[in-house]
C-alpha positions in Angstrom: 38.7 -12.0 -3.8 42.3 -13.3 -4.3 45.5 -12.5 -2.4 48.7 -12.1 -3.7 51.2 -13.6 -1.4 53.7 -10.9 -1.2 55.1 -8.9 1.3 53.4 -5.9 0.1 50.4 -7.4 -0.1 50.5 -8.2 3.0 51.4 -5.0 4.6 48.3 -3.4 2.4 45.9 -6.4 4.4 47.4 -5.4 7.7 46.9 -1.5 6.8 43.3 -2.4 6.4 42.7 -4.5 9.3 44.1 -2.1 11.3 41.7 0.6 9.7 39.3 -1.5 10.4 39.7 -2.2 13.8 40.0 1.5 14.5 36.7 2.5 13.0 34.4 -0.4 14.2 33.8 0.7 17.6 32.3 4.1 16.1 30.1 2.1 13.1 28.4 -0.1 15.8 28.0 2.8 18.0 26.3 4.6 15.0 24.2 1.3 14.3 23.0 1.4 17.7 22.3 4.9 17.5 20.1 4.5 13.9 18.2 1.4 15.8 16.9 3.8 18.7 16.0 6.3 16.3 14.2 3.7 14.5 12.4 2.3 17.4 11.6 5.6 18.7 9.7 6.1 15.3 7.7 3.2 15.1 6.8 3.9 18.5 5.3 7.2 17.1 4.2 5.9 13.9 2.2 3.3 16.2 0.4 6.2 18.4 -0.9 8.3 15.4 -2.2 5.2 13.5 -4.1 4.3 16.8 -4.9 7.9 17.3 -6.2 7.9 13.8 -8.0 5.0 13.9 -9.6 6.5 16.7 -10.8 9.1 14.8 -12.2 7.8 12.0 -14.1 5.0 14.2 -15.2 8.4 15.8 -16.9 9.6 12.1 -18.7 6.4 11.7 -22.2 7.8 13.7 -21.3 10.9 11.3 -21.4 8.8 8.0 -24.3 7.3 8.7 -26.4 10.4 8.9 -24.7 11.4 5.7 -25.8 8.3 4.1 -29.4 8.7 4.9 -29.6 11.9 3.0 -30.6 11.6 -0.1 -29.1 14.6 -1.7 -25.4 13.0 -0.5 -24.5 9.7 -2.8 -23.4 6.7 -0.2 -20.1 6.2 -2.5 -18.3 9.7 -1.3 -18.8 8.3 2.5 -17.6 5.1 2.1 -15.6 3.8 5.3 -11.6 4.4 4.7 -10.6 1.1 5.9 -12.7 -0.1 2.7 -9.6 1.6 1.0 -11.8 4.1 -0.8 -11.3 7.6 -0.5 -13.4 10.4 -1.0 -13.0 12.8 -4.3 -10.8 15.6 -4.2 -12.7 19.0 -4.1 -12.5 21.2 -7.5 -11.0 24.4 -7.0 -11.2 27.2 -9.3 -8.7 28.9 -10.8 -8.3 32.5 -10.3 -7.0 35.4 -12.2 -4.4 38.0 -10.2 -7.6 40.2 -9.4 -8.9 37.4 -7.4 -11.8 36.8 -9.2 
């Protein structure tokens, strides 16, 4: 960006320092205040992943005896950290009676 050398000019640069120098104080407060909020969510994002890790390590004695049915195919109870996941059920429409 260029800068005129005039006086005008260079009241307009001073009029913006100035601004500047008035609000900075409040935008790093602000910054600090969005990087607690930020920590204080991954913090929580960090406890249900491990919660929900938990759980699904918790299924795994559950999948097996679903696997060793026959009349349930193995691919609809594959593990979800193998990034599959299972089909979504088909529901049926109704009409206004409900039928």
């Amino acid at each position: 960006m260029a800068v005129k050398l005039t006086k005008n000019e260079l009241k307009v640069q001073k009029d913006r320092l100035k601004q500047f120098q008035r609000y900075l104080p409040t935008l790093q407060l602000k910054k600090q205040q969005l990087q607690s909020v930020v920590m204080q969510v991954t913090a929580q994002l960090e406890k249900v992943e491990a919660e929900r890790l938990k759980i699904v390590d918790g299924l795994d004695g559950w999948i097996a005896v679903f696997a060793e049915n026959g009349s349930f195919p193995a691919a609809r109870f594959a593990h979800p950290s193998e990034g599959r996941r299972l089909p979504r059920p088909q529901h049926r429409r109704r009409d206004r009676a409900g039928l």
